[in-house]
C-alpha positions in Angstrom: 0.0 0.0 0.0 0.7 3.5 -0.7 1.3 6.0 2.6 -2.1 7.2 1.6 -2.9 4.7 3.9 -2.7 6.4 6.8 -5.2 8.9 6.0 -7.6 8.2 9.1 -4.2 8.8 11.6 -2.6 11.9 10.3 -5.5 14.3 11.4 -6.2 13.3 15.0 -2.3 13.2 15.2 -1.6 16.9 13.9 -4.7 17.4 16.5 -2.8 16.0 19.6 0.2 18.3 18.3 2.5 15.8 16.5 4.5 16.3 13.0 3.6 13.6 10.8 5.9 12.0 7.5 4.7 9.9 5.4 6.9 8.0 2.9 5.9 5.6 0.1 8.1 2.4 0.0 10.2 1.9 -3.2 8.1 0.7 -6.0 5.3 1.7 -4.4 3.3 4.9 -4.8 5.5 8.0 -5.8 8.6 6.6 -5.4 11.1 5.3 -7.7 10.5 2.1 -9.3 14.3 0.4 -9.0 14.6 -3.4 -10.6 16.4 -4.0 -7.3 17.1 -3.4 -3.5 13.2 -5.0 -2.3 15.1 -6.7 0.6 15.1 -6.2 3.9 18.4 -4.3 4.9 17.8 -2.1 1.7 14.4 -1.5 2.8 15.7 -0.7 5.9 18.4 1.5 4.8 15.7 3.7 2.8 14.2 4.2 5.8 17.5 5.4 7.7 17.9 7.7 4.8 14.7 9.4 4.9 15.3 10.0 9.1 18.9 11.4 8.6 17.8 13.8 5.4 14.9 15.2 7.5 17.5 15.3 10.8 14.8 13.7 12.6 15.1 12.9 16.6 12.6 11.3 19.1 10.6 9.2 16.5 8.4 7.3 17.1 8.0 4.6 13.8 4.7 3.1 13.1 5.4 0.0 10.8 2.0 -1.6 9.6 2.6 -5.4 8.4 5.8 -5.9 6.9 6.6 -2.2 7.6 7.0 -3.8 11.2 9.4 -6.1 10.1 11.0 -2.8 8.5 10.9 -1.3 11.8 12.9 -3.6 13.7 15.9 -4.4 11.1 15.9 -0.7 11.0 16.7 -0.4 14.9 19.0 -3.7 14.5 20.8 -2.2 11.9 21.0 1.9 13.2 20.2 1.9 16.6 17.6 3.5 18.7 19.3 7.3 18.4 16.6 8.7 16.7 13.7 6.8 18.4 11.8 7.6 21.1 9.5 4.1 20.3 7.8 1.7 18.1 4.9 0.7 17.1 4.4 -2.5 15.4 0.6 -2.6 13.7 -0.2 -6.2 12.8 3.3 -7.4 12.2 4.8 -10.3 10.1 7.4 -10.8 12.7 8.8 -12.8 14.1 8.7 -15.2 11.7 6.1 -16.1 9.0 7.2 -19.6 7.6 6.5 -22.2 9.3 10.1 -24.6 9.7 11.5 -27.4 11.6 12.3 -24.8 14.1 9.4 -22.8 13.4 6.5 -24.5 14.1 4.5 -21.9 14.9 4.7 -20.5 11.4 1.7 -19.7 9.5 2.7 -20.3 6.3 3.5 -23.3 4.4 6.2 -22.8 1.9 4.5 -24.4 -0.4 1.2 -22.3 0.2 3.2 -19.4 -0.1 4.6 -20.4 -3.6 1.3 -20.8 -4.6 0.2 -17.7 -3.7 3.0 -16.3 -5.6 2.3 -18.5 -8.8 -1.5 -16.7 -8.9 -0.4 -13.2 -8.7 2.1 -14.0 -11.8 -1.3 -15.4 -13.4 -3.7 -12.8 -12.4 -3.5 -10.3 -9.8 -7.2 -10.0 -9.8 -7.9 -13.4 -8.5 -5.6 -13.1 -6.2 -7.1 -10.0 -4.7 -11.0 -11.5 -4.9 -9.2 -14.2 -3.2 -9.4 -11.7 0.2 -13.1 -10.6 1.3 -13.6 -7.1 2.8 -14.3 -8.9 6.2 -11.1 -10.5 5.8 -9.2 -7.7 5.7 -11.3 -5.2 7.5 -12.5 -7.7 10.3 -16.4 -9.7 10.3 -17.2 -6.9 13.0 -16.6 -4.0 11.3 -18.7 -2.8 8.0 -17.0 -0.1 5.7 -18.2 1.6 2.6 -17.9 -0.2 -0.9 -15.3 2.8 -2.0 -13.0 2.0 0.9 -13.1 -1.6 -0.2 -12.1 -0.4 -3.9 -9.2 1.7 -3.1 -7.9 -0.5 -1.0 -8.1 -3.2 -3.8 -6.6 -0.9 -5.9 -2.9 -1.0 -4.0 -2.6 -4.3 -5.5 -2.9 -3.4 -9.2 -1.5 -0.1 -9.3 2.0 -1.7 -7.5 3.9 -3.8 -10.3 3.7 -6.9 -10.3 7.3 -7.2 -9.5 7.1 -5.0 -6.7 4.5 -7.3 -5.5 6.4 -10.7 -5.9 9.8 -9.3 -4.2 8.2 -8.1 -1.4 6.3 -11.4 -0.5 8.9 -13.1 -0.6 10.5 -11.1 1.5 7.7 -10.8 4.2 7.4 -14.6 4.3 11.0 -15.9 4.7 12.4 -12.8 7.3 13.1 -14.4 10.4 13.2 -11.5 13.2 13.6 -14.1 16.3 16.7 -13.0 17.2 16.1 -9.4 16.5 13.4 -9.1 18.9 14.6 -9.4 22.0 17.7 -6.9 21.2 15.5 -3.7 21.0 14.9 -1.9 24.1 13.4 1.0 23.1 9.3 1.1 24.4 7.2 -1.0 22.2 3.2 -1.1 21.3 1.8 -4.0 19.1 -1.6 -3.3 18.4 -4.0 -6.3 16.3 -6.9 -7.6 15.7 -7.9 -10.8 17.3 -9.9 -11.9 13.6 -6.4 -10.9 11.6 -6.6 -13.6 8.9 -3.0 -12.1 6.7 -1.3 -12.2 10.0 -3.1 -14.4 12.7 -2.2 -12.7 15.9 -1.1 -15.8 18.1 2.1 -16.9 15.9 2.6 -12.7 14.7 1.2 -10.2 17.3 1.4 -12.0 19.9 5.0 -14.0 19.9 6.5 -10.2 19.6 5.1 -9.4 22.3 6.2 -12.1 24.3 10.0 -11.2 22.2 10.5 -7.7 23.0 11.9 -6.5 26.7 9.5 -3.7 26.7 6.3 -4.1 24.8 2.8 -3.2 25.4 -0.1 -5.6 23.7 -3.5 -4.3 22.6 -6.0 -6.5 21.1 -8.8 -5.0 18.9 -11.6 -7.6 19.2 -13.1 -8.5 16.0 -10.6 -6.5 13.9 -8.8 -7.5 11.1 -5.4 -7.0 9.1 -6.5 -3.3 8.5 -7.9 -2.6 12.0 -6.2 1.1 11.2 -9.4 2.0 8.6 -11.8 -0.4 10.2 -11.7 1.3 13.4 -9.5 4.6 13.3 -11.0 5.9 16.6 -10.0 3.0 18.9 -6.3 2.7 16.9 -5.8 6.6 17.0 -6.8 6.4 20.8 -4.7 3.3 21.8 -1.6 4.8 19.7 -1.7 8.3 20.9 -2.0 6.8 24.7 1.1 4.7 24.2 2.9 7.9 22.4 2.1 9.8 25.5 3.5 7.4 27.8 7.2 8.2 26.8 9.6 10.4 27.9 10.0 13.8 25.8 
């Protein structure tokens, strides 16, 4: 997705007085579209880039899905310098595919090769492949022109784009990352999150990180941020105002 996806945080945030950027991952939305450098470290590094071109200082990175996964090889890799705190929305991590020493994994490599061989077939069926109350949650309802744009992410990212980044998402193993970052934590996800089910994602980081806080949205799914802005907004601006300034 497109950092258009934010939309329903950035104006209670400005409200409660904070600066908000925004950046659209490579390949995705305005950036650049590179053949290369879809990775995690790289990923990472963009990230690191942006913070030391804007010379920004007590951050506090929100990383939705993989941009959680983001998030934490950015701290592993740079350091907590510029961070105040964290919060991971839904993650990937710790570790998507499931392993001889991964068990808990919710992914199959096989089922994940699969889902790879329909998006090179048709990105469409793919896409009708997730309901809206799998992504938005069976307790929430949202308008039909929500649904669409957030459909539209998929097609409008290249195909490409698309394949290295699932890749990506489903082999990173963050297991030993985790525990290693000591700067305040929230994880915030739905308890009906179908990309991500919260036991082996949300919940295992949790359990990982030294100083984490865990709030469960009940009946929310993988995009609990649109589904119920007003509970996320509140739960994330209560955390932010729990750390030192």
């Amino acid at each position: 997705m497109n950092s258009g996806m934010w939309n329903y945080q950035i104006p209670a945030f400005l409200t409660a007085g904070m600066r908000c950027v925004v950046f659209d991952r490579r390949g995705h939305g305005r950036s650049d579209l590179p053949g290369r450098g879809y990775d995690l470290d790289r990923l990472a590094d963009d990230l690191a880039d942006l913070l030391a071109h804007l010379d920004l200082c007590e951050v506090v990175l929100v990383g939705h899905s993989m941009g959680a996964a983001e998030v934490v090889r950015y701290l592993s890799r740079h350091g907590d310098e510029r961070v105040s705190g964290m919060v991971l929305s839904a993650p990937t991590t710790p570790f998507l595919l499931r392993t001889d020493d991964n068990p808990e994994g919710p992914v199959e490599a096989t089922t994940a090769e699969e889902v790879r061989k329909i998006m090179r077939r048709d990105i469409g069926a793919f896409v009708e492949g997730t309901s809206s109350a799998d992504w938005f949650g069976p307790g929430y309802e949202v308008s039909a022109g929500l649904c669409d744009w957030t459909r539209r992410q998929f097609f409008d990212t290249p195909l490409q784009v698309l394949l290295s980044t699932n890749d990506v998402v489903v082999n990173a193993d963050q297991r030993d990352e985790l525990p290693k970052i000591t700067v305040p934590a929230l994880v915030i996800q739905g308890d009906a999150d179908r990309s991500a089910p919260i036991d082996p994602t949300g919940r295992r980081t949790h359990a990982l990180l030294p100083d984490s806080r865990l709030v469960v949205i009940d009946g929310a799914g993988h995009g609990l941020f649109m589904s119920d802005p007003d509970r996320y907004n509140t739960e994330v601006l209560a955390f932010i105002g729990t750390l030192p300034h």
